[in-house]
N, CA, C and O atoms as a GROMACS GRO file, in nm:
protein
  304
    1UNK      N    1  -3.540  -5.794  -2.027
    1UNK     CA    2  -3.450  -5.908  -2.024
    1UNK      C    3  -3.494  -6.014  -2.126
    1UNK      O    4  -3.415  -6.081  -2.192
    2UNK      N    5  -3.663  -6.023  -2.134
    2UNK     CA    6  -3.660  -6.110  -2.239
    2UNK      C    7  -3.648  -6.125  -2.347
    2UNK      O    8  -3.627  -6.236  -2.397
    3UNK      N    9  -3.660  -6.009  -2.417
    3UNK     CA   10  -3.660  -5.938  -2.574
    3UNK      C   11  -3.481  -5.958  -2.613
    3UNK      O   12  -3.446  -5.998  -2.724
    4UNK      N   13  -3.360  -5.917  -2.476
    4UNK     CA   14  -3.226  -5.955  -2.514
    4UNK      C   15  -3.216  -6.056  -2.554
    4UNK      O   16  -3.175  -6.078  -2.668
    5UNK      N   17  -3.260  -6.166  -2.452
    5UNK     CA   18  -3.233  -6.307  -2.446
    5UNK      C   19  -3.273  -6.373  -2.591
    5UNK      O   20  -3.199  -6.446  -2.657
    6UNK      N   21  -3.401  -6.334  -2.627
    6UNK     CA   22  -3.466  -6.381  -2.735
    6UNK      C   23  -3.331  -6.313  -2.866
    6UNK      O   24  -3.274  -6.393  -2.940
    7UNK      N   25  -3.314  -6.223  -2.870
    7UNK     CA   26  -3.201  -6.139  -2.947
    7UNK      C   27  -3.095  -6.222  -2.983
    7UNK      O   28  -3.061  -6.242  -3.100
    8UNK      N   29  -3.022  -6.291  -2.843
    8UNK     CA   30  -2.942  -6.382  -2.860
    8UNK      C   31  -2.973  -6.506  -2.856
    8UNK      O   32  -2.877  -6.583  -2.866
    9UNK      N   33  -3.086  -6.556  -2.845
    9UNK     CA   34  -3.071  -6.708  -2.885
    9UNK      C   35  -3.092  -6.736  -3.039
    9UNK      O   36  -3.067  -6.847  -3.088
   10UNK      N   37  -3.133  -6.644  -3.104
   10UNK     CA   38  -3.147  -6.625  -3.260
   10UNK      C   39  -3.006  -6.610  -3.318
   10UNK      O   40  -2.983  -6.616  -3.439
   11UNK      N   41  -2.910  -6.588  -3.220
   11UNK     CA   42  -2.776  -6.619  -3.290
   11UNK      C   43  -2.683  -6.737  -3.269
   11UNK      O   44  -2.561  -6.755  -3.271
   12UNK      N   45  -2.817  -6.825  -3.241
   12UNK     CA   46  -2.784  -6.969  -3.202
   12UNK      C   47  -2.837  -7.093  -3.285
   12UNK      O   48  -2.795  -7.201  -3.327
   13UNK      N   49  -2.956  -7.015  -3.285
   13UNK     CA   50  -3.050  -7.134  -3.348
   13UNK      C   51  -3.145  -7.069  -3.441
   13UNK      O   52  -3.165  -6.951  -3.416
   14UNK      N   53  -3.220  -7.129  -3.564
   14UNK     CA   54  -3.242  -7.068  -3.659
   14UNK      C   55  -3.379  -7.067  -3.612
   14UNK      O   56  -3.452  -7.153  -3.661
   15UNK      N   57  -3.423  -6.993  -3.534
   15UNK     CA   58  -3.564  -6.939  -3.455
   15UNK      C   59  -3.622  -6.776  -3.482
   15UNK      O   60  -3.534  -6.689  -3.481
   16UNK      N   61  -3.762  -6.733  -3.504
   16UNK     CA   62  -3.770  -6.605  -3.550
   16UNK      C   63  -3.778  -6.540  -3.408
   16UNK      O   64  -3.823  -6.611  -3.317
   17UNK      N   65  -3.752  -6.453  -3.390
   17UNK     CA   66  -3.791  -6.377  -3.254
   17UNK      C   67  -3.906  -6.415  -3.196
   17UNK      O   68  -3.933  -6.482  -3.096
   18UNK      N   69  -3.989  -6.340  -3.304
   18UNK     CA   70  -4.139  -6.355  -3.317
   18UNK      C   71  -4.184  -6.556  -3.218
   18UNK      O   72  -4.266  -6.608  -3.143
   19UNK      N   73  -4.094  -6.578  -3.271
   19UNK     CA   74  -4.170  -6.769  -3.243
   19UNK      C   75  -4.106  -6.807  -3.074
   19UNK      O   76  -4.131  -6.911  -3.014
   20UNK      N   77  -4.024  -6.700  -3.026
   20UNK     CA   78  -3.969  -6.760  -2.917
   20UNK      C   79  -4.112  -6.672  -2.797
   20UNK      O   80  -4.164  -6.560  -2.797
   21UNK      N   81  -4.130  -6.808  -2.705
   21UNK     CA   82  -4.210  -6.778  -2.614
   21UNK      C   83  -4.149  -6.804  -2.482
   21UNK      O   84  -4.046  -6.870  -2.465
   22UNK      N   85  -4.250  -6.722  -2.354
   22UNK     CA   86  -4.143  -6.763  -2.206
   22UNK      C   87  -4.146  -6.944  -2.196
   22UNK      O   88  -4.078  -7.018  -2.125
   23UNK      N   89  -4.248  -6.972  -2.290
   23UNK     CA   90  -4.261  -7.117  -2.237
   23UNK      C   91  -4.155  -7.217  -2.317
   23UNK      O   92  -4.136  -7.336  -2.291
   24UNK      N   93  -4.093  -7.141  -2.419
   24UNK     CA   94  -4.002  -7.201  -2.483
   24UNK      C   95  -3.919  -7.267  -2.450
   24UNK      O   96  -3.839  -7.209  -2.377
   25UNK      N   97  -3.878  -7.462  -2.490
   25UNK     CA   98  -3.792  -7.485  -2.406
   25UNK      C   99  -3.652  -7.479  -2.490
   25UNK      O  100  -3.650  -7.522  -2.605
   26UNK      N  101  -3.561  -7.438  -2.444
   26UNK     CA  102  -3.392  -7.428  -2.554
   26UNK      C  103  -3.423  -7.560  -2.615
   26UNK      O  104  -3.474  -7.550  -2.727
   27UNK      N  105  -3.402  -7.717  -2.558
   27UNK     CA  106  -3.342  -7.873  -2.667
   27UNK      C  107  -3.446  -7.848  -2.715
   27UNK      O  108  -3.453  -7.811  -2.832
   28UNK      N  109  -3.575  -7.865  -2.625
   28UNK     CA  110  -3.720  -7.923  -2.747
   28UNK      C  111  -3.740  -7.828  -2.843
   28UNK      O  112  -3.665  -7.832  -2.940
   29UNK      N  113  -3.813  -7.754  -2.838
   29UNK     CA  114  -3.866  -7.633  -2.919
   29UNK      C  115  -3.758  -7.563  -2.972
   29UNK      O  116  -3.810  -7.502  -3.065
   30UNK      N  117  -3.660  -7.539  -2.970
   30UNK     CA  118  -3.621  -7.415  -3.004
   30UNK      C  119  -3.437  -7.505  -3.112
   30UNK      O  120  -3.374  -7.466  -3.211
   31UNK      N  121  -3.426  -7.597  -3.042
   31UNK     CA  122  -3.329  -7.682  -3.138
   31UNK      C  123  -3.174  -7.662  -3.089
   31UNK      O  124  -3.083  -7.701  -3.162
   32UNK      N  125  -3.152  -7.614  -2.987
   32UNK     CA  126  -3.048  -7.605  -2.893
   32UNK      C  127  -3.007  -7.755  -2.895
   32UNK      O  128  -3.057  -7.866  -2.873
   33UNK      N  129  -2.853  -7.683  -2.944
   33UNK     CA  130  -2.780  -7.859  -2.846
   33UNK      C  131  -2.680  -7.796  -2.705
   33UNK      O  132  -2.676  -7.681  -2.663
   34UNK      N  133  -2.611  -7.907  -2.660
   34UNK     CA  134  -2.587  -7.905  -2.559
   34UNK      C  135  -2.494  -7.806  -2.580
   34UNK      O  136  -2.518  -7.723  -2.493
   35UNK      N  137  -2.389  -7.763  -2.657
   35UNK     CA  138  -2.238  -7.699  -2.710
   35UNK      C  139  -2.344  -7.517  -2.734
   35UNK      O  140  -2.324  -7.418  -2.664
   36UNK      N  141  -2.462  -7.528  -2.862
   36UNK     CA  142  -2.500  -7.405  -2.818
   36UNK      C  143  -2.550  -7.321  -2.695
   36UNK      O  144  -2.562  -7.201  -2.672
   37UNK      N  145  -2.571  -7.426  -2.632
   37UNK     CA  146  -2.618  -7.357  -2.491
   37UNK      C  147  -2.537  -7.289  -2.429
   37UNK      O  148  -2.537  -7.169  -2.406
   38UNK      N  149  -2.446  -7.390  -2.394
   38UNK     CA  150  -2.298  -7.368  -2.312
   38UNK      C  151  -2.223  -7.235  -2.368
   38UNK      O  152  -2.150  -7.157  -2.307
   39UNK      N  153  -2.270  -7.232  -2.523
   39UNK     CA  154  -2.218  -7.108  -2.615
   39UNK      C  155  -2.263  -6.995  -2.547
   39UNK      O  156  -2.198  -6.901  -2.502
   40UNK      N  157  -2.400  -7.018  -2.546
   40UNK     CA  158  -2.503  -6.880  -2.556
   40UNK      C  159  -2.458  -6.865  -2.394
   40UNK      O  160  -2.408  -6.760  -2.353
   41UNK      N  161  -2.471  -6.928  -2.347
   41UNK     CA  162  -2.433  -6.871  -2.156
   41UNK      C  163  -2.316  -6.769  -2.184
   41UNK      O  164  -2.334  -6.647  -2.181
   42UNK      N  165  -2.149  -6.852  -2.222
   42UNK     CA  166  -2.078  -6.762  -2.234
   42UNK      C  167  -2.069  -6.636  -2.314
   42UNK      O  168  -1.977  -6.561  -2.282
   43UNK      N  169  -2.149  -6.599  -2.412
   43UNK     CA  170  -2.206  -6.456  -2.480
   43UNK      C  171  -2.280  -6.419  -2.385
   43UNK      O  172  -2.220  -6.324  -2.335
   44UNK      N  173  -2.412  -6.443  -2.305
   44UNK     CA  174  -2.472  -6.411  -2.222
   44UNK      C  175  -2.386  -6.362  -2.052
   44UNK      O  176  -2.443  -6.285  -1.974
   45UNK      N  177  -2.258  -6.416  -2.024
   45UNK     CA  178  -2.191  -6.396  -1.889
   45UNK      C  179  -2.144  -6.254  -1.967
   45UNK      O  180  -2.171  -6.143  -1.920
   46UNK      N  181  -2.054  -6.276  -2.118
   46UNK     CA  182  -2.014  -6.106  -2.135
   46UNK      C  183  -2.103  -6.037  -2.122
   46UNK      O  184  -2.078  -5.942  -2.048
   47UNK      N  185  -2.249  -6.040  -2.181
   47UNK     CA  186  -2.283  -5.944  -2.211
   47UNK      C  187  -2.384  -5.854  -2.060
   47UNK      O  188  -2.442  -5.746  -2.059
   48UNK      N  189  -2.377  -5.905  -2.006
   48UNK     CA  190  -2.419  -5.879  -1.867
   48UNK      C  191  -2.345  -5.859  -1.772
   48UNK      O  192  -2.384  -5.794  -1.674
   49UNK      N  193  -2.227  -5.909  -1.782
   49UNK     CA  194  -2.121  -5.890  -1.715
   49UNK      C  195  -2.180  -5.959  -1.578
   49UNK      O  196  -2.216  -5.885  -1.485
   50UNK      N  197  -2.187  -6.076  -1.568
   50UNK     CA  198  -2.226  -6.177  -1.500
   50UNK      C  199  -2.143  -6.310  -1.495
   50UNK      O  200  -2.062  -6.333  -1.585
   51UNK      N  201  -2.159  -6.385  -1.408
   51UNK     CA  202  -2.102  -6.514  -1.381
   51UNK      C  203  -2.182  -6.624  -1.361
   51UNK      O  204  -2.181  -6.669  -1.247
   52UNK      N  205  -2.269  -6.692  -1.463
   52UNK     CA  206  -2.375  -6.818  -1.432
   52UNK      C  207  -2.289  -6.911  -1.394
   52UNK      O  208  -2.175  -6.930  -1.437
   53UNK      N  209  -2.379  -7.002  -1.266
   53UNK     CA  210  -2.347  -7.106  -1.200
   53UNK      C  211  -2.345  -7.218  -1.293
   53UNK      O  212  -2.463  -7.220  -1.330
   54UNK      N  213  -2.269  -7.337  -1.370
   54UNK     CA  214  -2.295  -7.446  -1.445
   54UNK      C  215  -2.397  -7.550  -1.374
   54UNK      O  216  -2.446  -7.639  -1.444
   55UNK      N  217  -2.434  -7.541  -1.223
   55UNK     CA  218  -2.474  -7.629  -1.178
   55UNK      C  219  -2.681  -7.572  -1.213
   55UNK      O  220  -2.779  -7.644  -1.230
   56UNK      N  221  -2.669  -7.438  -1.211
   56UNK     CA  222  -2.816  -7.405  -1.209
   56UNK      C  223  -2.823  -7.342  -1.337
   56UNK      O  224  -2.927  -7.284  -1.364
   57UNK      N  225  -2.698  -7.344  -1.448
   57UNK     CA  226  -2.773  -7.349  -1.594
   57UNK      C  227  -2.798  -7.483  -1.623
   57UNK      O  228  -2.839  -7.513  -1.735
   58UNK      N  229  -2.773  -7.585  -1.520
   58UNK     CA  230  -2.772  -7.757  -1.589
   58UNK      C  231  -2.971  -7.787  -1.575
   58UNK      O  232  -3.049  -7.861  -1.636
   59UNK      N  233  -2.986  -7.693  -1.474
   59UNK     CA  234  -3.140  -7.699  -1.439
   59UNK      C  235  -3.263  -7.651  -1.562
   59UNK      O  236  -3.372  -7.694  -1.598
   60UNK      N  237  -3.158  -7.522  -1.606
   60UNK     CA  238  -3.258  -7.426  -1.699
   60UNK      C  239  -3.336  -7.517  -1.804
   60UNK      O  240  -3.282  -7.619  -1.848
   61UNK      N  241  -3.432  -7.487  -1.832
   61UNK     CA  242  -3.504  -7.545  -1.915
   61UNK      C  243  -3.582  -7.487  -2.100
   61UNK      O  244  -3.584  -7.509  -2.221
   62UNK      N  245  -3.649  -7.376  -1.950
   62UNK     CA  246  -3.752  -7.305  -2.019
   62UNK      C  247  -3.625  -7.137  -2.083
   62UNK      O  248  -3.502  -7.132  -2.083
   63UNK      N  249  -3.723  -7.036  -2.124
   63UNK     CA  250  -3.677  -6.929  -2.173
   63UNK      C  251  -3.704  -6.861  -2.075
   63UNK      O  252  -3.635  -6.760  -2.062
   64UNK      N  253  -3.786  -6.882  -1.995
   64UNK     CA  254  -3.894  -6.812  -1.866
   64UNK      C  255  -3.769  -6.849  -1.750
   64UNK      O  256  -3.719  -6.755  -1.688
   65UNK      N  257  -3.726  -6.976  -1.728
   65UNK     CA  258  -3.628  -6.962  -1.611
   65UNK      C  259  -3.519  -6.896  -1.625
   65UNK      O  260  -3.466  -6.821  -1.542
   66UNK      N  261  -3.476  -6.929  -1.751
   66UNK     CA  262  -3.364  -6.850  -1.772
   66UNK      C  263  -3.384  -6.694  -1.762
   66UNK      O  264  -3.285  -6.629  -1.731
   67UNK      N  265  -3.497  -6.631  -1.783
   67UNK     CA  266  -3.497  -6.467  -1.793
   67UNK      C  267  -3.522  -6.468  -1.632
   67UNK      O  268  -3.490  -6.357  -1.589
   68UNK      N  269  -3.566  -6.553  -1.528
   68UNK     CA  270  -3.608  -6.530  -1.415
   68UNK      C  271  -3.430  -6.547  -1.328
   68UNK      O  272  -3.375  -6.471  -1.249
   69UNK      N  273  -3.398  -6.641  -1.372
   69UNK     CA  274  -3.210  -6.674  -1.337
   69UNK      C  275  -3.136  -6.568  -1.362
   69UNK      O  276  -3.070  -6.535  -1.264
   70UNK      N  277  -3.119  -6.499  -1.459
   70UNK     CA  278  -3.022  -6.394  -1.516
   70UNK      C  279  -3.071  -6.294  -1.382
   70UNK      O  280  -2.998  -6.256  -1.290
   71UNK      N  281  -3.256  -6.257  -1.406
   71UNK     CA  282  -3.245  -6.158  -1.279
   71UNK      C  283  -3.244  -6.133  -1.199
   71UNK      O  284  -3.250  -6.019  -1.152
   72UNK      N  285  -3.232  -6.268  -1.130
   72UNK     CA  286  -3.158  -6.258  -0.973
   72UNK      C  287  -2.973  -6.211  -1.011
   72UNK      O  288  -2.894  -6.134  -0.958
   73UNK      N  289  -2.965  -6.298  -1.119
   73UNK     CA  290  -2.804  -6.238  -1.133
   73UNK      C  291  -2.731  -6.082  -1.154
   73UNK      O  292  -2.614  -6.048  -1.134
   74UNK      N  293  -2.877  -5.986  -1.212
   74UNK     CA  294  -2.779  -5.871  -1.195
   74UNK      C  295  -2.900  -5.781  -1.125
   74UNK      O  296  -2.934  -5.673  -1.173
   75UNK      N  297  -2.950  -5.826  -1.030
   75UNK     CA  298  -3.023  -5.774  -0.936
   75UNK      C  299  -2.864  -5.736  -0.862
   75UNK      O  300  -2.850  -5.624  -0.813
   76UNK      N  301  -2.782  -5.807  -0.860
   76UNK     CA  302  -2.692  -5.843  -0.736
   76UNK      C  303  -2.617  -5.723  -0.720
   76UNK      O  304  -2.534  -5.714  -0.630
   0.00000   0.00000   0.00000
């Protein structure tokens, strides 16, 4: 899950794979604004074929919650 995620946030923000860590946060580190995020969720709901909550991506922070969030989501 994390190697995807990392896959697609590089088609967000001009980050090397290589430099994204679980501790990575999307605004600080990694240069996310609010519009790419919201982006990358909806590429991320297709590509999983999932439905994220807006209220507990408003929480996400790190790269680590987010890979821990997605897998409760297709645990399901």
């Amino acid at each position: 899950m994390f190697d995807r995620l990392a896959e697609i946030i590089c088609n967000y923000v001009e980050v090397e794979k290589e430099n994204i860590t679980p501790d990575s946060r999307f605004m600080e580190d990694l240069g996310f604004t609010s519009f790419d995020f919201m982006s990358m969720l909806g590429e991320i709901e297709d590509e999983f074929d999932i439905e994220i909550e807006q209220e507990k991506a408003a929480g996400i922070r790190t790269v680590q919650e987010a890979v821990d969030y997605l897998e409760t989501l297709t645990e399901e």
